[in-house]
C-alpha positions as CSV (number, residue, x, y, z in Angstrom):
1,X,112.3,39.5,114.3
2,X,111.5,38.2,117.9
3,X,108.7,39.1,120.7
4,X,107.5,38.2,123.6
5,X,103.6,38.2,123.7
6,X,102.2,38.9,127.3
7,X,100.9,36.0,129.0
8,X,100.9,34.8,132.6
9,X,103.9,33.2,134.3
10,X,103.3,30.0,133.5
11,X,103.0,30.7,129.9
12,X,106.2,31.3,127.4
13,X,104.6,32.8,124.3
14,X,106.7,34.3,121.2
15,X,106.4,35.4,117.8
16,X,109.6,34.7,115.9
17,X,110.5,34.9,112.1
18,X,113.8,35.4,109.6
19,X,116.6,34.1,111.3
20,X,117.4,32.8,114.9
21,X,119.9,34.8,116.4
22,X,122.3,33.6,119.6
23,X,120.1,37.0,121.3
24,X,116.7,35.5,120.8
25,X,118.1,31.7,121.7
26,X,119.5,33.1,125.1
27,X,116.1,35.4,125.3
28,X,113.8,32.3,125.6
29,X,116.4,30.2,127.7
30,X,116.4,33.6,130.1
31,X,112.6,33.3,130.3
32,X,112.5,29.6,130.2
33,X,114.6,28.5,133.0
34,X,112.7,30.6,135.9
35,X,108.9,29.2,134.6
36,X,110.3,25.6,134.5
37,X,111.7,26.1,138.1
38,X,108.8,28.2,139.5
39,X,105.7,26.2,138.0
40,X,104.2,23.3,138.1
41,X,103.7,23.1,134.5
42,X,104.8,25.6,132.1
43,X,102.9,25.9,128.6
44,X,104.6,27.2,125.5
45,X,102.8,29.0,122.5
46,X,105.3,30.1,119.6
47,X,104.6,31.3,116.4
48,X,106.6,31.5,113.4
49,X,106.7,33.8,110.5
50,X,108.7,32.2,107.0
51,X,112.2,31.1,109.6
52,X,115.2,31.3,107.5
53,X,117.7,29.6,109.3
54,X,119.3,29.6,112.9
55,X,122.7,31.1,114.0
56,X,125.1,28.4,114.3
57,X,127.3,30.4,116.3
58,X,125.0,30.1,119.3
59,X,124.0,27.2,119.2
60,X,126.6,25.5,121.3
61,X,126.0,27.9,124.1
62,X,122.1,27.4,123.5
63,X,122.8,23.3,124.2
64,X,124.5,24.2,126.9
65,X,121.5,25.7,128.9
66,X,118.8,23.3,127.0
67,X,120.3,20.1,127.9
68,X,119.7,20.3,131.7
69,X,115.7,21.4,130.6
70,X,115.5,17.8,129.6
71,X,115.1,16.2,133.1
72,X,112.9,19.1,133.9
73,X,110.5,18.1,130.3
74,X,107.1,16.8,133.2
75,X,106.8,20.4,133.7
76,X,105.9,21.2,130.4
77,X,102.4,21.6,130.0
78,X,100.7,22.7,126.4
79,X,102.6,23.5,123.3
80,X,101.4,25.4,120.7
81,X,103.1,25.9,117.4
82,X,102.0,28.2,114.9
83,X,103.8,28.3,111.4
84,X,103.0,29.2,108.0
85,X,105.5,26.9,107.1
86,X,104.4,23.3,106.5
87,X,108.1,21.9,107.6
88,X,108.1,23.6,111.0
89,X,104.8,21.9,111.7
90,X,106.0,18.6,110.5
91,X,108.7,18.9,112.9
92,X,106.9,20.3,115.8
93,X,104.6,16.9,115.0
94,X,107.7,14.4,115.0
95,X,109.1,15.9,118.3
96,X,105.7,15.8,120.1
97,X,106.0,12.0,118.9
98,X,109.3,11.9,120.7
99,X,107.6,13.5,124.0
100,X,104.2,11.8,124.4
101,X,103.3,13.3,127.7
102,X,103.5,16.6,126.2
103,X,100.6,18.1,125.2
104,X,101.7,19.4,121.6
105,X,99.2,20.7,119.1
106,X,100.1,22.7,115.9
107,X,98.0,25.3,113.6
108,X,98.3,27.3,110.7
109,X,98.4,31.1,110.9
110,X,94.7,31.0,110.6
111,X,94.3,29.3,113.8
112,X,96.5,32.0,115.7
113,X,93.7,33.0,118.2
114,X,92.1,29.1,118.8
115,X,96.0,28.4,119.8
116,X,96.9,31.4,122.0
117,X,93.4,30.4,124.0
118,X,94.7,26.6,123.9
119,X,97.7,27.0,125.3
120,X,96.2,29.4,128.2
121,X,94.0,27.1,129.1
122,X,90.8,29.2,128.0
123,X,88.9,26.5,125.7
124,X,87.7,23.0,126.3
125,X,89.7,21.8,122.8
């Protein structure tokens, strides 16, 4: 299952969970691409629900369109990943590691609402 949440335009925010389909992977590319090239900074705020996989099929058309986003990474502003599962965090921790000037910060399902606010821009944390 994949959503959108609302949010302003400078804010990408989805609730995903099961599998990643080729769909969803263009879906987010399809909203990604205008906010990176429209905004000065563009904040990210995904949660995740028990992911079983990712379709392999799409993947090479998904590199395709993410590759070029790496000269555009300065734009990115806050990420916030939500997962109930501890090795998406861990992995959301090791690639914020890899992209220091990226505000990253990840929470537990728990912490839903603290991260939606964080990644608006609404608290001082």
């Amino acid at each position: 299952m994949f959503e959108f949440i609302d949010s302003a335009d400078d804010v990408i925010a989805l609730s995903i969970s099961g599998k990643i389909t080729t769909a969803e992977l263009d879906a987010i590319m399809d909203r990604l691409e205008p906010a990176l090239a429209k905004n000065e900074k563009t904040h990210v705020f995904v949660e995740t629900r028990t992911i079983d996989g990712i379709e392999v099929s799409g993947l090479p058309s998904y590199l395709a369109r993410a590759v070029p986003i790496l000269t555009r990474l300065p734009r990115f502003g806050r990420v916030a990943i939500v997962a109930d599962q501890t090795w998406v965090r861990i992995a959301a921790r090791v690639e914020s590691l890899l992209l220091p000037f990226i505000s990253y910060r990840t929470f537990t399902p728990d912490q839903r609402d603290e991260a939606l606010a964080w990644v608006r821009g609404t608290t001082a944390s």
